[in-house]
C-alpha positions in Angstrom: 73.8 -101.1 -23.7 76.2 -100.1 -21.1 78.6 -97.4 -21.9 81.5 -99.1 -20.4 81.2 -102.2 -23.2 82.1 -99.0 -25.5 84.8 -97.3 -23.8 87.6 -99.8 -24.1 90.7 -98.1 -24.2 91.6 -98.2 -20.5 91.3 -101.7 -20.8 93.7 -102.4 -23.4 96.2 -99.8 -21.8 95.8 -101.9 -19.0 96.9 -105.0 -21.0 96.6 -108.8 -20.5 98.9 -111.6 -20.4 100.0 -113.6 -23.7 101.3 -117.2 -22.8 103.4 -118.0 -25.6 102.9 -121.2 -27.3 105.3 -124.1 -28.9 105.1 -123.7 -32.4 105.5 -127.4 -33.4 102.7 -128.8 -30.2 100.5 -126.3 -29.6 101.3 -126.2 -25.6 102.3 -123.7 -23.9 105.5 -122.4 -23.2 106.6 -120.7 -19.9 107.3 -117.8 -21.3 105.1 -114.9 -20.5 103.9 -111.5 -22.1 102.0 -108.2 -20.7 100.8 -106.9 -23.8 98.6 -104.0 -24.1 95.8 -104.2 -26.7 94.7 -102.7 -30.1 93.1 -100.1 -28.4 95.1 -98.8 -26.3 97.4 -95.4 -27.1 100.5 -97.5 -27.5 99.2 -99.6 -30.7 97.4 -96.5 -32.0 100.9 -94.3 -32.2 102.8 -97.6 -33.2 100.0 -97.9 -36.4 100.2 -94.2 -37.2 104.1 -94.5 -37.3 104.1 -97.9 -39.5 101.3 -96.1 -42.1 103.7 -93.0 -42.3 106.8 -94.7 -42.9 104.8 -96.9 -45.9 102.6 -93.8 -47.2 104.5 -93.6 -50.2 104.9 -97.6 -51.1 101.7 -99.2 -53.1 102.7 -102.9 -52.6 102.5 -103.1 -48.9 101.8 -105.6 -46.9 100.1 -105.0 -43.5 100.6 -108.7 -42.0 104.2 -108.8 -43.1 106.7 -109.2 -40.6 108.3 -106.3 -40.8 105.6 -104.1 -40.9 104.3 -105.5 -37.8 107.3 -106.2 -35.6 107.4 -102.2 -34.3 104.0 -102.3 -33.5 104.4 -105.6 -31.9 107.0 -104.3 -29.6 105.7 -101.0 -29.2 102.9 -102.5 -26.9 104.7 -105.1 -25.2 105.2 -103.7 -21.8 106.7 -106.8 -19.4 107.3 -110.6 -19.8 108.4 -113.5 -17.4 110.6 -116.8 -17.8 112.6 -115.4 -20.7 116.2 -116.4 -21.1 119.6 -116.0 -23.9 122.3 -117.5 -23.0 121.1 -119.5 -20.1 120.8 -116.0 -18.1 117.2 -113.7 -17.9 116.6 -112.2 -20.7 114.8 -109.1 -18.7 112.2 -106.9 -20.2 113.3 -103.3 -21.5 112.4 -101.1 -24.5 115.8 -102.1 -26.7 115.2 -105.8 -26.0 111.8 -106.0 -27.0 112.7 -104.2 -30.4 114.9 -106.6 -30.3 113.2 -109.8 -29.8 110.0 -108.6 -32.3 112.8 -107.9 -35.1 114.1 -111.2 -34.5 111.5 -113.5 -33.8 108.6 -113.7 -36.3 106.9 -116.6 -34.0 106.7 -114.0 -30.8 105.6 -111.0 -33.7 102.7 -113.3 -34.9 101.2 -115.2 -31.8 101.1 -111.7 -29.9 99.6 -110.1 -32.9 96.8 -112.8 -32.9 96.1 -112.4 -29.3 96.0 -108.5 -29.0 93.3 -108.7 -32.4 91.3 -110.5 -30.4 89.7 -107.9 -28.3 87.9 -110.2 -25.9 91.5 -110.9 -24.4 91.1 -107.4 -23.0 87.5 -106.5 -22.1 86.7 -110.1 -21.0 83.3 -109.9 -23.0 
């Protein structure tokens, strides 16, 4: 086995592109993510942040919206062909918390995608 099928963090730091899909058909939208994966740093400190913040609950759940949505956006880095208003909707830090807090369909179609570690390494 080749040592670089093992070391895969600098592939999810380098991150892959999420095509978002219409909920309703199935196709795909225009809109477009960079997303880094759950191997990269990014994820890793988003997770350790999420488990503190819950350490003291008992009923939590892990695929609930909004335990996910700030590690969602945490490893969002870029996205394309989004729009409010009829004007870009450009990519920044602020508007990707906000769009994850806001949008349950983004939070949940990235989060299958970045699980999915073949979207990074290409194996």
């Amino acid at each position: 086995m080749d040592i670089n099928q093992l070391a895969t963090v600098e592939m999810h730091e380098a991150g892959a592109e999420f095509q978002l899909l219409n909920q309703a058909t199935g196709e795909k939208e225009d809109a477009v993510f960079l997303v880094k994966g759950t191997d990269s740093k990014a994820w890793r400190k988003a997770q350790k942040a999420q488990r503190k913040k819950y350490a003291e609950e008992e009923d939590v759940d892990f695929f609930d919206h909004e335990y996910l949505w700030p590690m969602i956006a945490g490893v969002i880095t870029g996205w394309r062909e989004l729009n409010k208003g009829g004007k870009p909707f450009e990519y920044t830090d602020e508007n990707a918390v906000w769009l994850c807090e806001n949008s349950p369909i983004v939070v949940n179609q990235i989060f299958a995608f970045i699980v999915d570690r073949q979207n990074f390494t290409g194996d």
